[in-house]
C-alpha positions as CSV (number, residue, x, y, z in Angstrom):
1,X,0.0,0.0,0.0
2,X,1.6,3.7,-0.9
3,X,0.1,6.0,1.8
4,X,0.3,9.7,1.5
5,X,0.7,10.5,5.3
6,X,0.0,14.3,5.9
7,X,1.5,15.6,9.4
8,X,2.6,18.5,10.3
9,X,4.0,17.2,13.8
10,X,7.5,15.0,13.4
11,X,6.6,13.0,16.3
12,X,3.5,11.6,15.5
13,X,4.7,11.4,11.4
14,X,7.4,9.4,12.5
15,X,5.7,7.1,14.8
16,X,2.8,6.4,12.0
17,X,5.2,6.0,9.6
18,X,7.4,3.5,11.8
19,X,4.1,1.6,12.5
20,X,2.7,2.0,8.6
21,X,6.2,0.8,7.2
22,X,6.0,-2.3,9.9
23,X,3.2,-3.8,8.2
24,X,5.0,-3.1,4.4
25,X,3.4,0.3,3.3
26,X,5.6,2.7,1.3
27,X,4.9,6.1,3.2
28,X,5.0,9.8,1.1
29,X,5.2,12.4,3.9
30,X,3.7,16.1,3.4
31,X,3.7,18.9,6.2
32,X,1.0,20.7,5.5
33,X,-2.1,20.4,3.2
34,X,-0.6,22.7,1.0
35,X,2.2,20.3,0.5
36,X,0.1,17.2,0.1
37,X,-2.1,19.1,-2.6
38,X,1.1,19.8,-4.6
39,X,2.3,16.4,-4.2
40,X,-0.7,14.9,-5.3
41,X,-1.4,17.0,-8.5
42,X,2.3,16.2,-9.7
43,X,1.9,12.9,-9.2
44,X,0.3,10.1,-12.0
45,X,-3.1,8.2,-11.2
46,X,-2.8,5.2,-9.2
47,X,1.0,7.1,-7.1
48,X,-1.0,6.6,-3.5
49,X,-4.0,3.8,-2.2
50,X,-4.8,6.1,0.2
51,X,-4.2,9.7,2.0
52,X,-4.1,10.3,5.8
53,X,-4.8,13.1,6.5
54,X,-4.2,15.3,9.8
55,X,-7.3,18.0,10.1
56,X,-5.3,20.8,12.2
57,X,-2.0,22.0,10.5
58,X,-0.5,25.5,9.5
59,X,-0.3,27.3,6.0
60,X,-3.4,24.7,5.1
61,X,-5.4,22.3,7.0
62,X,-6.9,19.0,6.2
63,X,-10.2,20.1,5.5
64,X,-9.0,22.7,3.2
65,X,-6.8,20.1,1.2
66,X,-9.4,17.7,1.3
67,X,-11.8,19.8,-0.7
68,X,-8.8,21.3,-2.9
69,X,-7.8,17.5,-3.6
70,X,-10.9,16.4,-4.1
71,X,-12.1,19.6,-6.5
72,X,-8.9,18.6,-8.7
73,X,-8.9,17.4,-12.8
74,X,-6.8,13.8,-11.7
75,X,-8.5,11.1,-12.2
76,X,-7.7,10.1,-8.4
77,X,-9.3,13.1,-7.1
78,X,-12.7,12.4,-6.7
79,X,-12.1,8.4,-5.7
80,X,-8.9,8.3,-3.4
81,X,-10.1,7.2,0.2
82,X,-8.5,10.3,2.7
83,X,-9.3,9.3,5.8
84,X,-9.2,12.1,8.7
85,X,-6.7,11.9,11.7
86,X,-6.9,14.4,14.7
87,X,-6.9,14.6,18.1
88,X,-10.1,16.2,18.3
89,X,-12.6,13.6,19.4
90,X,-15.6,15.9,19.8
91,X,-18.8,15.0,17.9
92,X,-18.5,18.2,16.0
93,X,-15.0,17.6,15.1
94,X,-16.4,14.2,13.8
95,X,-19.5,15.1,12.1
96,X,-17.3,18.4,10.2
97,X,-14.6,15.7,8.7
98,X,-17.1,13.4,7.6
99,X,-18.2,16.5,5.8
């Protein structure tokens, strides 16, 4: 599996990238959304199986590059799975990602 892993925090990008590499995915790290929406458009269809992606992060967050990812021309854009990380557990935290 090629994982996108979007984190703008070295600790927690290195430890998911640690645990993500122990089970044999190749990990592409960004620091920011702005960073994982470049990386993505220069990239060919089928370059990542998935993007995780951290909600709260400076110059863009998750939510921005979400929508910016998914509002792109590549033919991933509209089917790639992002799924949200954050330490936000609150219900509205939940309910704006799913968004």
């Amino acid at each position: 599996m090629r994982i996108l892993l979007v984190e703008d925090n070295e600790l927690n990008a290195e430890i998911a990238k640690t645990v993500l590499e122990d089970v044999g995915a190749l990990i592409t790290r960004a620091e920011n959304g702005q960073q994982a929406l470049e990386l993505f458009k220069e990239k060919p269809a089928g370059t990542f199986d998935v993007i995780l992606m951290d909600l709260m992060m400076p110059v863009m967050d998750g939510y921005t590059a979400t929508k910016k990812i998914r509002s792109l021309e590549h033919s991933d854009a509209k089917t790639i799975p992002i799924i949200a990380m954050t330490a936000n557990a609150f219900d509205e935290d939940r309910k704006r990602s799913r968004e």
